[in-house]
MDAnalysis code that builds the backbone (N, CA, C; Angstrom):
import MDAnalysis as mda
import numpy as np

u = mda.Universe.empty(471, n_residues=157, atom_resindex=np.repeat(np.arange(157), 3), trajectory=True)
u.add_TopologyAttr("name", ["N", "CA", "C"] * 157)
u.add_TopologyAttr("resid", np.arange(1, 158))
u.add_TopologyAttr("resname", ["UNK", "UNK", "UNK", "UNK", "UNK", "UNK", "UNK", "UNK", "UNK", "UNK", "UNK", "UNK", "UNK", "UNK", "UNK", "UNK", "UNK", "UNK", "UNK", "UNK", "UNK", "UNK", "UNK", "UNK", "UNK", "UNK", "UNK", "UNK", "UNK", "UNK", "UNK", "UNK", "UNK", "UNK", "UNK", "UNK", "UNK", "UNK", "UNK", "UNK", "UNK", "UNK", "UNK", "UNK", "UNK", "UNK", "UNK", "UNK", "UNK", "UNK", "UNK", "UNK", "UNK", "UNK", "UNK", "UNK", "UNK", "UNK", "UNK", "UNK", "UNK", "UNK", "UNK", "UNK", "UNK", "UNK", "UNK", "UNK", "UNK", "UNK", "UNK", "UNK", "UNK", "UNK", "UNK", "UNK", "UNK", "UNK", "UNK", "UNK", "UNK", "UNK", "UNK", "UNK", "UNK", "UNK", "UNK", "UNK", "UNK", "UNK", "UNK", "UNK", "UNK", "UNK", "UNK", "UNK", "UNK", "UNK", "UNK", "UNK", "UNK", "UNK", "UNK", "UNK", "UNK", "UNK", "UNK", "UNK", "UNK", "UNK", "UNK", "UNK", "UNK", "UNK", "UNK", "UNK", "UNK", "UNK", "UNK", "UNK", "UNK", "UNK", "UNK", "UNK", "UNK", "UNK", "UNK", "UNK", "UNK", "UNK", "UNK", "UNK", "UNK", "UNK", "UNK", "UNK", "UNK", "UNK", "UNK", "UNK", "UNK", "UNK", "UNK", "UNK", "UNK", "UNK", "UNK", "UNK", "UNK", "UNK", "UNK", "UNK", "UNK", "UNK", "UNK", "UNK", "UNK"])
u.atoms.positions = np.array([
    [-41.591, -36.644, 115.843],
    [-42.228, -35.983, 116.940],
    [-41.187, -35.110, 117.640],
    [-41.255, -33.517, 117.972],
    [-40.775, -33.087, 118.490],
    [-40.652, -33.220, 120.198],
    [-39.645, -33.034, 121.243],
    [-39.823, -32.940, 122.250],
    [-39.195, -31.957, 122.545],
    [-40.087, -31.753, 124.191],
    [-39.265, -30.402, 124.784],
    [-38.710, -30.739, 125.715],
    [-37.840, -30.099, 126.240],
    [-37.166, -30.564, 127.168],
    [-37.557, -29.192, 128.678],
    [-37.948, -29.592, 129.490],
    [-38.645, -28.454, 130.625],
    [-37.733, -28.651, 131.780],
    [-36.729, -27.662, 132.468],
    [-36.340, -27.807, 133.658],
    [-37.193, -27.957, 134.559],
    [-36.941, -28.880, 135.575],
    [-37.435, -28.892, 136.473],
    [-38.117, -28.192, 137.313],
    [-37.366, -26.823, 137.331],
    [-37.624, -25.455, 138.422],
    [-38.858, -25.141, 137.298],
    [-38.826, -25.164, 136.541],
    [-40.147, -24.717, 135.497],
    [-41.591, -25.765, 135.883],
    [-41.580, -26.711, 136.020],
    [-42.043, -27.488, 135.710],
    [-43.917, -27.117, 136.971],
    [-43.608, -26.531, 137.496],
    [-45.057, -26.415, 138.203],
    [-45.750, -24.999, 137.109],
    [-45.077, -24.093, 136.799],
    [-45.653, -23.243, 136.478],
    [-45.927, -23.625, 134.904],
    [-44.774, -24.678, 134.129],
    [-45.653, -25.347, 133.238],
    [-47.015, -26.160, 133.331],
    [-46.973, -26.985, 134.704],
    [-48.385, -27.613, 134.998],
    [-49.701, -26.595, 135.139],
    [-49.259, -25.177, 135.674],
    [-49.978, -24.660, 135.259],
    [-50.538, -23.825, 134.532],
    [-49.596, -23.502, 133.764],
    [-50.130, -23.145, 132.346],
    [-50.648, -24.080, 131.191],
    [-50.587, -25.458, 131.397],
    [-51.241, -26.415, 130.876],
    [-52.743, -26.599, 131.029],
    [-52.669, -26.712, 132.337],
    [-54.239, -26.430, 133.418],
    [-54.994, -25.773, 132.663],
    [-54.366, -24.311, 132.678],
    [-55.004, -23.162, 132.549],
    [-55.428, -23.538, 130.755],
    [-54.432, -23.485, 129.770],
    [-55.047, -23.585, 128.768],
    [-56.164, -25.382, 128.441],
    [-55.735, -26.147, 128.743],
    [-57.130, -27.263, 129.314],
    [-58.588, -26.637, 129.743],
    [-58.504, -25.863, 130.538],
    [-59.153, -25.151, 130.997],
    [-60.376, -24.621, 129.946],
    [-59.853, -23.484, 129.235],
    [-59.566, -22.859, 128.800],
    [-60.511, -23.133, 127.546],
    [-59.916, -23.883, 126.744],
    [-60.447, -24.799, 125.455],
    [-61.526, -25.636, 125.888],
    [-61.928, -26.370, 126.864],
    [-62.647, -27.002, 127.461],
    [-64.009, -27.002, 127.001],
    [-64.216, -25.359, 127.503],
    [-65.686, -24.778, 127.332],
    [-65.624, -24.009, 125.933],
    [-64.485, -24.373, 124.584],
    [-64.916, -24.026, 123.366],
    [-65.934, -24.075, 122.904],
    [-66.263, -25.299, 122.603],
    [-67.610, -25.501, 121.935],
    [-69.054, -25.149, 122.463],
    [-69.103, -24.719, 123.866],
    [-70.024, -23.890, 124.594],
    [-70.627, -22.553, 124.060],
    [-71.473, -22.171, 123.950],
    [-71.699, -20.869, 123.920],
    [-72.586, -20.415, 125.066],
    [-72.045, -18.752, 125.143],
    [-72.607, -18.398, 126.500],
    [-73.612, -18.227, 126.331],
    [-74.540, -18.567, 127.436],
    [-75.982, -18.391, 127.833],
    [-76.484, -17.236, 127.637],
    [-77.786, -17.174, 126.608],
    [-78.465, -15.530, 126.171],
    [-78.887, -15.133, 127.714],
    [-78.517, -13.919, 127.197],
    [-79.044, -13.634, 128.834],
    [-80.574, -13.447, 129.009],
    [-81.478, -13.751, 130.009],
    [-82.548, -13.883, 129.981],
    [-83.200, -12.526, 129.792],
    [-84.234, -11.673, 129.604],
    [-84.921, -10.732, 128.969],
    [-86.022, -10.542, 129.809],
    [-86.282, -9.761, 130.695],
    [-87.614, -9.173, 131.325],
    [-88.625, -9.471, 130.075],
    [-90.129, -9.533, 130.473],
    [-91.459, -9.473, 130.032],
    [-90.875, -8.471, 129.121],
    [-90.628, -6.775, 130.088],
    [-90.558, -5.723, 129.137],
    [-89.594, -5.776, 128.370],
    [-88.864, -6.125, 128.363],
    [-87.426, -6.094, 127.643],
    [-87.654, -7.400, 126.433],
    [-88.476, -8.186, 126.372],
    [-88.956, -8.666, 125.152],
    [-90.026, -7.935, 124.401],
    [-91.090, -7.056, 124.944],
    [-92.163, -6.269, 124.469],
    [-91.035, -5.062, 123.142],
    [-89.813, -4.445, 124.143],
    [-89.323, -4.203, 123.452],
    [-88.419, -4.253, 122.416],
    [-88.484, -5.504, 122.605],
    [-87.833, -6.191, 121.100],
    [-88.852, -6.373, 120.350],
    [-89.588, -7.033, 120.215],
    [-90.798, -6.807, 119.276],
    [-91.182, -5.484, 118.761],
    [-91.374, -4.632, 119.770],
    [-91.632, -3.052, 118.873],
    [-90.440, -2.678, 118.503],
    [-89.134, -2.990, 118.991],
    [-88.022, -2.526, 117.702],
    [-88.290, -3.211, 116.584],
    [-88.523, -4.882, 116.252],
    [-88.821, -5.415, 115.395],
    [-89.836, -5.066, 114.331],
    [-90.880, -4.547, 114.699],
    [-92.177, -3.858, 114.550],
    [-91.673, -2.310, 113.626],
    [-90.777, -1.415, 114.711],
    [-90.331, -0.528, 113.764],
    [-89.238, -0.785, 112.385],
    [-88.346, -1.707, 112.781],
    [-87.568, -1.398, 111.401],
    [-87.922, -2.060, 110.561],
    [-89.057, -3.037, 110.927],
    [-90.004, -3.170, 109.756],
    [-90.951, -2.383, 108.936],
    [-91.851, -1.574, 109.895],
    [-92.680, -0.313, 109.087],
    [-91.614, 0.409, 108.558],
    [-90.713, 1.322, 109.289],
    [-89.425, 1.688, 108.638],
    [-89.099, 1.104, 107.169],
    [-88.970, 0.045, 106.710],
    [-88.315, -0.565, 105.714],
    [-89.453, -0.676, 104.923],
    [-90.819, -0.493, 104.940],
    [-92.248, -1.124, 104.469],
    [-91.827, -2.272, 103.776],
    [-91.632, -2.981, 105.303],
    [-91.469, -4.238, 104.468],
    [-92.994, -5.529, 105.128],
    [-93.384, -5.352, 104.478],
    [-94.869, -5.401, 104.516],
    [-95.370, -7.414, 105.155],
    [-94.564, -8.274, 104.847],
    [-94.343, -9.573, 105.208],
    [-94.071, -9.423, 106.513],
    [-93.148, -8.838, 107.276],
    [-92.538, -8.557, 108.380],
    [-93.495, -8.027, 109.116],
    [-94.133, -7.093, 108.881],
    [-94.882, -6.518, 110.030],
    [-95.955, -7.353, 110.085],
    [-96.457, -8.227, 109.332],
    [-97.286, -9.085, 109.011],
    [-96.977, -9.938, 110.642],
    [-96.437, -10.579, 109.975],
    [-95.198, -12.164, 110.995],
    [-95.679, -11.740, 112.148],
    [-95.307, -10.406, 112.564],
    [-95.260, -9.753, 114.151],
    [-96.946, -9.334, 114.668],
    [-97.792, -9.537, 114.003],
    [-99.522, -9.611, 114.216],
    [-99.519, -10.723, 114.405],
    [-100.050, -10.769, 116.117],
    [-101.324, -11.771, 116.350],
    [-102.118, -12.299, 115.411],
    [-102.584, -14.016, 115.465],
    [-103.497, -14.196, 113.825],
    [-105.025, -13.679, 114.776],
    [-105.075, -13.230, 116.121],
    [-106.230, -12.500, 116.405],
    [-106.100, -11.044, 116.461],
    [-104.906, -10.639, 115.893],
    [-105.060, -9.162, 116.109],
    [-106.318, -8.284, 115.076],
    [-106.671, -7.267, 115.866],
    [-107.373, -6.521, 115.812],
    [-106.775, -4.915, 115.876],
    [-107.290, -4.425, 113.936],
    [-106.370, -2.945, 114.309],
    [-107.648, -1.766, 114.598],
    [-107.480, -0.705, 114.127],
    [-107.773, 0.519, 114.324],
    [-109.201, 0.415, 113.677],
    [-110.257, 1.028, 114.510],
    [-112.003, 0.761, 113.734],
    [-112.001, 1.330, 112.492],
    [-112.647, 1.172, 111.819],
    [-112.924, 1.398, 110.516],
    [-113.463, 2.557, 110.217],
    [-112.919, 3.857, 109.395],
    [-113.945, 4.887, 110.147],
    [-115.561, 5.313, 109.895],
    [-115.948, 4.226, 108.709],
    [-116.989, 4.071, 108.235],
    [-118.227, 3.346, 108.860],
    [-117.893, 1.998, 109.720],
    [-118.523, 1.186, 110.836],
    [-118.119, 1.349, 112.293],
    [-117.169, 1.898, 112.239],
    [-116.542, 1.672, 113.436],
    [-116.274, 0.529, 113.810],
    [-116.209, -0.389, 113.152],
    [-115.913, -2.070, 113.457],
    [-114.270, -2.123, 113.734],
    [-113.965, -2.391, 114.632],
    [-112.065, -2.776, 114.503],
    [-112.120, -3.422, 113.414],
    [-110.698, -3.310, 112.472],
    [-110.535, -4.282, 111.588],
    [-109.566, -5.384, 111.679],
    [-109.792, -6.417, 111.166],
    [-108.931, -7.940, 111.385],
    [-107.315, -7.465, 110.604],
    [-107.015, -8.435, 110.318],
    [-105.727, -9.060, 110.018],
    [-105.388, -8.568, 108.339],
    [-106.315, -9.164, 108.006],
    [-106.400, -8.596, 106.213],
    [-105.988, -7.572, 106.016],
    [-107.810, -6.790, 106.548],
    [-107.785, -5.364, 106.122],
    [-106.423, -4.431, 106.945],
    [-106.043, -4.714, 107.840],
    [-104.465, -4.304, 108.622],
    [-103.707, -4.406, 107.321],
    [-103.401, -5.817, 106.849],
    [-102.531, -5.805, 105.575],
    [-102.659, -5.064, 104.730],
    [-103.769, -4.831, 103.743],
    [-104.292, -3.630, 102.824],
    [-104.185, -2.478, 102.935],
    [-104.388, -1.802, 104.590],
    [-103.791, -0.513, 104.700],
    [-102.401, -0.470, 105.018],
    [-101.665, -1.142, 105.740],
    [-100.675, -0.894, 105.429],
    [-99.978, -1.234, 104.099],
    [-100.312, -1.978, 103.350],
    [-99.864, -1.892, 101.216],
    [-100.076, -0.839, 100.980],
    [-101.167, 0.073, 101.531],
    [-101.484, 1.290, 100.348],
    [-100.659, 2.371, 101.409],
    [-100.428, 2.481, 102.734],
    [-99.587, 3.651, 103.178],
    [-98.333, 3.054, 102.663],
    [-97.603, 1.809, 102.213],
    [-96.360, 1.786, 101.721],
    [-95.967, 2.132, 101.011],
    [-97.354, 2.019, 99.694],
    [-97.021, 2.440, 98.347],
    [-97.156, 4.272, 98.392],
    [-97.797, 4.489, 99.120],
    [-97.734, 6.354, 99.211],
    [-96.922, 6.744, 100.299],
    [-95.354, 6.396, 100.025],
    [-94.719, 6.702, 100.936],
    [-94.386, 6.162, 101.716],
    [-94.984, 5.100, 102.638],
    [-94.698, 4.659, 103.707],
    [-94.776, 5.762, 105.038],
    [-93.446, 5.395, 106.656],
    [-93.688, 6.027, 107.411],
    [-91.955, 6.585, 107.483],
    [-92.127, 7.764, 108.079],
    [-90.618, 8.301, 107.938],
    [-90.075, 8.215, 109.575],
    [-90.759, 7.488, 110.639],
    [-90.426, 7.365, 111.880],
    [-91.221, 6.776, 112.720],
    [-90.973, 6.070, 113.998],
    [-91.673, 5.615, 114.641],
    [-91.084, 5.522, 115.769],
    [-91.716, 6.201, 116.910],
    [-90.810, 6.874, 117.841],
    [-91.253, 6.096, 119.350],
    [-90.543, 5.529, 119.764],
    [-90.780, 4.874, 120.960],
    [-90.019, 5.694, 122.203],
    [-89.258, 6.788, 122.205],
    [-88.585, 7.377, 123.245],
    [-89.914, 7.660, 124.731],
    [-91.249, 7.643, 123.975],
    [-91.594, 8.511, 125.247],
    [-92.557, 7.077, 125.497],
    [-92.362, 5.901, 125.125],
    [-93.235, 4.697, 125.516],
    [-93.335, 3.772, 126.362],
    [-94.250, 3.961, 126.796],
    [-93.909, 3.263, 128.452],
    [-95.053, 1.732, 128.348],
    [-94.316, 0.435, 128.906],
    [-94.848, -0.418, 128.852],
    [-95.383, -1.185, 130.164],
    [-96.629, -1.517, 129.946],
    [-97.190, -1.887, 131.465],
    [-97.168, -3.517, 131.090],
    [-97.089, -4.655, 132.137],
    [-96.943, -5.923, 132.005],
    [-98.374, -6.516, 133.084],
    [-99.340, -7.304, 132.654],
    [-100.834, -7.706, 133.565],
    [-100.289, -9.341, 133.061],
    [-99.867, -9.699, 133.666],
    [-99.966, -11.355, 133.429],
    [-99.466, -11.375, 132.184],
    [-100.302, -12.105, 130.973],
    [-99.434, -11.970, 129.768],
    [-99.686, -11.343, 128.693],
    [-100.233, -10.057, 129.382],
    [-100.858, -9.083, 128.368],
    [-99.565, -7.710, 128.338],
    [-99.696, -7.153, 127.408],
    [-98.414, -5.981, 127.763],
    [-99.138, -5.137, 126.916],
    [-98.774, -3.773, 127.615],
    [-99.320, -2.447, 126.958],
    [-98.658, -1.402, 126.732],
    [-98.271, -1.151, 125.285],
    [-97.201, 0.075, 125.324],
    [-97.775, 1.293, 124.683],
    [-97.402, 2.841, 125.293],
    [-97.934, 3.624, 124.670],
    [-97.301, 4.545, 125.261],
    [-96.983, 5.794, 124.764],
    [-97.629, 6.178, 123.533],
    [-96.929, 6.050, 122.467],
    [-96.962, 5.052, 121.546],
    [-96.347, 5.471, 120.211],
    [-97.073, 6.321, 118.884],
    [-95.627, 6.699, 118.670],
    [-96.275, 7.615, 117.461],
    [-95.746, 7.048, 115.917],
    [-96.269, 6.984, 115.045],
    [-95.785, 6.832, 113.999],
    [-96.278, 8.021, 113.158],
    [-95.250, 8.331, 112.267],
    [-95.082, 9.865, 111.742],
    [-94.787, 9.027, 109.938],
    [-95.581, 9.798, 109.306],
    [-95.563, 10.133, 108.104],
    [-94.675, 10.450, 107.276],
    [-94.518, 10.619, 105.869],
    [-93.342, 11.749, 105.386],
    [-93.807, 13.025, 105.366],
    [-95.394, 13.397, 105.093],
    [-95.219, 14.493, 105.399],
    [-95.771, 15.124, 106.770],
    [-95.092, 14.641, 107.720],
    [-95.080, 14.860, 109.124],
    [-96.362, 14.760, 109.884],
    [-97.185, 13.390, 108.980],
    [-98.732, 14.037, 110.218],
    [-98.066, 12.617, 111.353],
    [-99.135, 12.676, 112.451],
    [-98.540, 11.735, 113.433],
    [-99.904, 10.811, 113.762],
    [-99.442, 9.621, 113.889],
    [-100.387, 8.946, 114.429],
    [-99.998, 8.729, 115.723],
    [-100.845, 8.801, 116.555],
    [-100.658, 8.564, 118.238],
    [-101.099, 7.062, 118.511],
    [-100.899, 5.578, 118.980],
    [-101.508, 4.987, 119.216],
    [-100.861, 3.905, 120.774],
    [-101.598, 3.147, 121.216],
    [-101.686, 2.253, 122.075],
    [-101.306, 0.885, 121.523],
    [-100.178, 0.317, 121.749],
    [-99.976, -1.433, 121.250],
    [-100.404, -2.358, 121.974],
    [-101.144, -3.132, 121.904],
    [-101.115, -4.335, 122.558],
    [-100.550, -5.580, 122.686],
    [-99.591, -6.174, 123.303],
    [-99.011, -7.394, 123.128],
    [-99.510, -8.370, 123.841],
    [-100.340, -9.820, 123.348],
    [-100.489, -10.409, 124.409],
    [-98.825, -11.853, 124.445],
    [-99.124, -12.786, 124.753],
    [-97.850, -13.475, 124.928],
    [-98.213, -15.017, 124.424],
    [-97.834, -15.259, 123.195],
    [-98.337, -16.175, 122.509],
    [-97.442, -17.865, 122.357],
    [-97.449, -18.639, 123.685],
    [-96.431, -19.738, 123.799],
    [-95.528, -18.727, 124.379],
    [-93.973, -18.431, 123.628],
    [-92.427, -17.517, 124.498],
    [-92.791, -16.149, 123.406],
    [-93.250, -15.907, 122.687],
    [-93.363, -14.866, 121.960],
    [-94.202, -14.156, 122.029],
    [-94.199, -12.544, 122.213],
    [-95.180, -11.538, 123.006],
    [-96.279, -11.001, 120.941],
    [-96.772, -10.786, 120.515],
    [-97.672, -10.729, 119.342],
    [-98.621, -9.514, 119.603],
    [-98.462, -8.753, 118.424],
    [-99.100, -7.514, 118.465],
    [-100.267, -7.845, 118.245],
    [-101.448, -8.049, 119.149],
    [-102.445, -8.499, 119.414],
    [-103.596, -6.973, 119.189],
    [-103.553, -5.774, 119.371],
    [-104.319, -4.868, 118.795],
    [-103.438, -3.271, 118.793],
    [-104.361, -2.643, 118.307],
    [-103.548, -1.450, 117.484],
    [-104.513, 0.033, 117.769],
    [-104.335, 0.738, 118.664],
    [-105.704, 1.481, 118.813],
    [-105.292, 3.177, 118.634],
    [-105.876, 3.627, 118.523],
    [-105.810, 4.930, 118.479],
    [-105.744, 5.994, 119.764],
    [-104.668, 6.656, 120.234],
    [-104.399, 7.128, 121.628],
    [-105.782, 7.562, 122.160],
    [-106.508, 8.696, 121.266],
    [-107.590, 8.455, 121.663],
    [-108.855, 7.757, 122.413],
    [-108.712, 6.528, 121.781],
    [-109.158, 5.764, 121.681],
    [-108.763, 4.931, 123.734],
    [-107.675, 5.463, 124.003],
    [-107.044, 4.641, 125.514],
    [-107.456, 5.486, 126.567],
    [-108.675, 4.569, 127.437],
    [-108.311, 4.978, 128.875],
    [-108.329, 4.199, 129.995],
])
């Protein structure tokens, strides 16, 4: 075992540099507290989540992030909103023709009603540049906000 030998005149500012590293190491195994996240500031994690998933057409993913009550865009044949499925099916067949080349949240503004959240306007853009305008709906499902419907800007007033 090695020893050290500490003058005396040292010896407080060794106590506290001992302190200090005690200290120090103490709260290693701690990790710091996530910082907590506004309503909106989770809405917008989900629609980032939401985009670099359509982004990627990665088709499971955007799945995950639907409400199992979501409701998308009417059908343009009945006008019936469509469920969950048919959401899946169109988005398989816009993946396989391309997918989307952007999805632009800069100009989207999100409103918070209890545990409903409403963001709009997003656009999602094509490859060959057409745009869809639409309205998101998030309601708040247990701690997780769920793209609960999908509407057409039109479609919002």
């Amino acid at each position: 075992m090695t020893h050290f030998h500490i003058p005396k005149t040292c010896l407080p500012a060794a106590a506290v540099a001992l302190m200090s590293a005690l200290a120090l190491t103490a709260g290693c195994g701690q990790r710091p507290a996530e910082p907590t996240l506004t309503p909106s500031e989770q809405v917008l994690k989900q629609l980032d989540a939401f985009k670099t998933a359509l982004l990627a057409s990665d088709l499971d993913t955007v799945m995950s992030l639907l409400s199992e009550n979501y409701e998308g865009p009417s059908d343009d044949e009945t006008k019936d909103r469509i469920g969950k499925q048919e959401t899946r099916e169109m988005f398989e067949r816009m993946f396989l023709d391309g997918g989307f080349s952007e999805m632009d949240l800069s100009e989207a503004l999100i409103e918070i009603e209890e545990d409903v959240a409403f963001a709009f306007p997003i656009s999602m853009i094509l490859p060959d540049e057409t745009v869809f305008s639409c309205e998101m709906v998030y309601k708040k499902e247990g701690e997780t906000w769920m793209l609960e419907q999908m509407m057409p800007a039109e479609a919002v007033y």
